[in-house]
C-alpha positions in Angstrom: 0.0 0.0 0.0 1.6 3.2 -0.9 0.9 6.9 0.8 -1.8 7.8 -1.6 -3.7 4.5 -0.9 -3.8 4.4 3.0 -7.8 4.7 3.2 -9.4 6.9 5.5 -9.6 5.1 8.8 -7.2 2.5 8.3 -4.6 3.0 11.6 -1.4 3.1 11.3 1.2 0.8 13.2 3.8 2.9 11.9 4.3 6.3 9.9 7.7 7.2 9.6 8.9 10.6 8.1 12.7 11.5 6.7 14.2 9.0 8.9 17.9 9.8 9.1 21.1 7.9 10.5 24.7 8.4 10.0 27.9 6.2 10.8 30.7 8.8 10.6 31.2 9.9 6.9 28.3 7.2 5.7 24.8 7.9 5.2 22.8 4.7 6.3 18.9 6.0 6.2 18.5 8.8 3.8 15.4 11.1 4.5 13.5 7.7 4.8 9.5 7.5 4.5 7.5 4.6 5.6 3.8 4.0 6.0 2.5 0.7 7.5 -1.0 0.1 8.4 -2.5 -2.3 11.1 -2.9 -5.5 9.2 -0.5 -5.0 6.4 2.6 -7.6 5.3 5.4 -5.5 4.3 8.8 -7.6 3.1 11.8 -4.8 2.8 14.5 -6.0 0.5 17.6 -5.2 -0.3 21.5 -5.7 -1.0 23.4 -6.2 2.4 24.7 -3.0 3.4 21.8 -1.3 2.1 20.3 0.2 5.6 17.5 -2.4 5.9 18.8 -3.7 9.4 19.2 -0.1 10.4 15.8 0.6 10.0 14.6 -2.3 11.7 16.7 -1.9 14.7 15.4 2.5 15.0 11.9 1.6 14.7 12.5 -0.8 17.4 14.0 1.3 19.6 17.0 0.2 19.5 19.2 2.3 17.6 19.3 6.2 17.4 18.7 8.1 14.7 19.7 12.0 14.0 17.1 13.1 12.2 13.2 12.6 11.3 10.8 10.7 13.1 9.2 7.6 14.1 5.5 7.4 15.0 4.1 4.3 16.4 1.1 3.7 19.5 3.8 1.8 20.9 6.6 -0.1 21.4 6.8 -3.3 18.6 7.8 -6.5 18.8 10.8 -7.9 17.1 12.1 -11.9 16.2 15.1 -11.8 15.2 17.0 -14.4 13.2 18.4 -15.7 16.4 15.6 -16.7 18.9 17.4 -15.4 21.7 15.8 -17.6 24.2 17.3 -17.6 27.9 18.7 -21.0 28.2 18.3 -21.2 32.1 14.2 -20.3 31.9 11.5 -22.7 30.3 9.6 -22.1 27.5 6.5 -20.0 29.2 9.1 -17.9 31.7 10.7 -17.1 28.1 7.3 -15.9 26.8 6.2 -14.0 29.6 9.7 -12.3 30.0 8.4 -8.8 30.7 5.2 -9.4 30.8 3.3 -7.9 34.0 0.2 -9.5 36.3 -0.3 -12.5 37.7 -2.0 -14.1 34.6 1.6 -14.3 33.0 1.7 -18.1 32.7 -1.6 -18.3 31.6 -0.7 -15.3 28.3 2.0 -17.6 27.8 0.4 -20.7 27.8 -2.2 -19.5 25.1 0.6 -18.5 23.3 2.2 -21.3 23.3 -1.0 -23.1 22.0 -1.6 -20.6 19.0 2.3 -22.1 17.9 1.8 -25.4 18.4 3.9 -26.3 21.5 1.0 -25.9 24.4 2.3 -29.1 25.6 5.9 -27.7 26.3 5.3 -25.2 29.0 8.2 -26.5 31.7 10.3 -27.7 28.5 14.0 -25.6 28.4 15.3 -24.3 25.2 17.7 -26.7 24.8 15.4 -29.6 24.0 13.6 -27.7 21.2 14.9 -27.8 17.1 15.4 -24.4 15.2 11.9 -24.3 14.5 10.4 -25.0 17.6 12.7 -22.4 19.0 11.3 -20.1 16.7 8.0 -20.9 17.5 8.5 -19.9 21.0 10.4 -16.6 19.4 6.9 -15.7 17.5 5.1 -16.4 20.8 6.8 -14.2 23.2 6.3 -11.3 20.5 2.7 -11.8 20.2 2.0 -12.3 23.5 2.3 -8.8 24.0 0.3 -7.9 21.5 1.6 -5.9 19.4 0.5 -3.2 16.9 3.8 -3.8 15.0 6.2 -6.8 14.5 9.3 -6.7 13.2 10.7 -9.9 11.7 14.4 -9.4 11.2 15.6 -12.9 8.7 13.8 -15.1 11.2 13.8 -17.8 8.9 17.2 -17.9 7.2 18.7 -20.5 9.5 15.9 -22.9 9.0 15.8 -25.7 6.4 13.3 -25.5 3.3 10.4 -27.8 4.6 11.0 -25.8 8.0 10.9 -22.4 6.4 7.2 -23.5 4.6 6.1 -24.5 7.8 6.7 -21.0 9.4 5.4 -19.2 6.5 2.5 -20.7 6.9 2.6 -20.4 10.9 3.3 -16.5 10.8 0.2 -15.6 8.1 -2.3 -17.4 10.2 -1.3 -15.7 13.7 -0.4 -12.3 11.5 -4.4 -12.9 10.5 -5.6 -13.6 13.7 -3.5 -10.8 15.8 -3.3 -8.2 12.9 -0.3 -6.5 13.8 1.1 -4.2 11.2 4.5 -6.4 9.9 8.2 -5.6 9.0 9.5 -8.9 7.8 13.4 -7.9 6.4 14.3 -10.9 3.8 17.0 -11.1 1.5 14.7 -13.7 0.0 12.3 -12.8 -3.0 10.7 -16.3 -2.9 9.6 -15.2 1.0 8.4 -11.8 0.1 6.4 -13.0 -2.6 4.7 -15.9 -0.6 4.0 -13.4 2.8 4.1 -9.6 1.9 1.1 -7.6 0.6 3.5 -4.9 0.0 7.0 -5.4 -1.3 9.7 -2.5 -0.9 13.6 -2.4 -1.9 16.1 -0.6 -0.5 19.0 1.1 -1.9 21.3 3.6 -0.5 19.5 4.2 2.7 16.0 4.6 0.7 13.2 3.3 -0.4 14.2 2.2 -4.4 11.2 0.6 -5.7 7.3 -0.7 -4.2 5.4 -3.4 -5.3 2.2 -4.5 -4.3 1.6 -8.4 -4.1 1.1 -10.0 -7.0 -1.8 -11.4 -8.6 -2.3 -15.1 -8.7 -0.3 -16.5 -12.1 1.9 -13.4 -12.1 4.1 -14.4 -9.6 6.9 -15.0 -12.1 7.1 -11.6 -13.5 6.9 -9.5 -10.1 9.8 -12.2 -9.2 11.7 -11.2 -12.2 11.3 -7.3 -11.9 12.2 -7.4 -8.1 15.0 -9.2 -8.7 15.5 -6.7 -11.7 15.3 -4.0 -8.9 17.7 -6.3 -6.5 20.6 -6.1 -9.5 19.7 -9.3 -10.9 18.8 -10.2 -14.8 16.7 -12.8 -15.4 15.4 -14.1 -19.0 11.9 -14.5 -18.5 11.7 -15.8 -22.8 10.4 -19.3 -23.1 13.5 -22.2 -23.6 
């Protein structure tokens, strides 16, 4: 969804406006505009080195930036590639890590059950495989219900059959919560299976936007994105 398209009443999880960051004599983020609306799949591509990570990490707080400005309800949730679970806590103390009351378990719990490991509640990290630990990842964003997630490569370690399983995982709960969604990829492939809206990076800005494409023109919008990514490829019949 681009500016001019964000209908009237649609609620942002994020508006960001000339976004700005510098490492000494490099320009990372480069007057930097970004809509994202409650509900919406937006994959960000781009070359490594490109700013996408940057981005990622300021609108999650987590790095500064020296000029523009971010505009969110609150503060998102982020997986990253990593799952970052704390070895020496089981699966629902990771999940409720921050999480106030005294219904914490139970918040985890459900969360737990919305990933498939509801049965694991006193398991420790160190039993689970990459995917399960991801799972638990997932769960301990959404359990604080977010208005923005930001998915930084949480996939990219996983193998192929893996990967299809999360895919799959990540639009049902992304349905079911509605939380706006950064998902940073250097995969096409993934963008074109998850995002509504596709964006890729160059130089510290916004390059090129794509909506999702229509069923049975997957191809071509694969093609021109990798056409945008620096990548020729001959769509002519053999």
């Amino acid at each position: 969804m681009s500016e001019r398209d964000f209908r009237a009443g649609e609620q942002p999880a994020v508006v960001v406006s000339g976004l700005r960051r510098v490492y000494g004599d490099r320009i990372v983020l480069d007057n930097l505009s970004l809509r994202i609306a409650r509900g919406e799949f937006v994959a960000l591509l781009g070359e490594s080195g490109c700013g996408k990570t940057t981005l990622l990490r300021a609108l999650a707080g987590l790095d500064s930036i020296q000029g523009g400005r971010i505009d969110a309800p609150r503060r998102p949730a982020v997986v990253f590639q990593e799952h970052r679970l704390l070895p020496w806590d089981n699966l629902w103390r990771n999940v409720a890590l921050g999480l106030p009351g005294e219904d914490a378990r139970a918040r985890a719990a459900s969360a737990l059950r919305e990933v498939g490991l509801g049965d694991r509640l006193d398991d420790w990290p160190r039993n689970l495989s990459g995917g399960q630990a991801q799972r638990v990842a997932l769960a301990r964003a959404l359990v604080q219900e977010p208005e923005l997630l930001l998915l930084d490569e949480p996939f990219a370690a996983l193998d192929a059959l893996t990967r299809i399983r999360m895919h799959k995982l990540v639009e049902e709960l992304v349905a079911r919560h509605r939380p706006g969604v950064l998902l940073v990829t250097h995969d096409v492939d993934e963008a074109l299976a998850l995002a509504d809206r596709i964006l890729v990076m160059r130089d510290g800005a916004i390059a090129a936007e794509r909506e999702a494409p229509r069923r049975g023109s997957a191809s071509q919008a694969r093609a021109q994105l990798l056409a945008e990514l620096g990548v020729a490829v001959d769509l002519a019949p053999a």
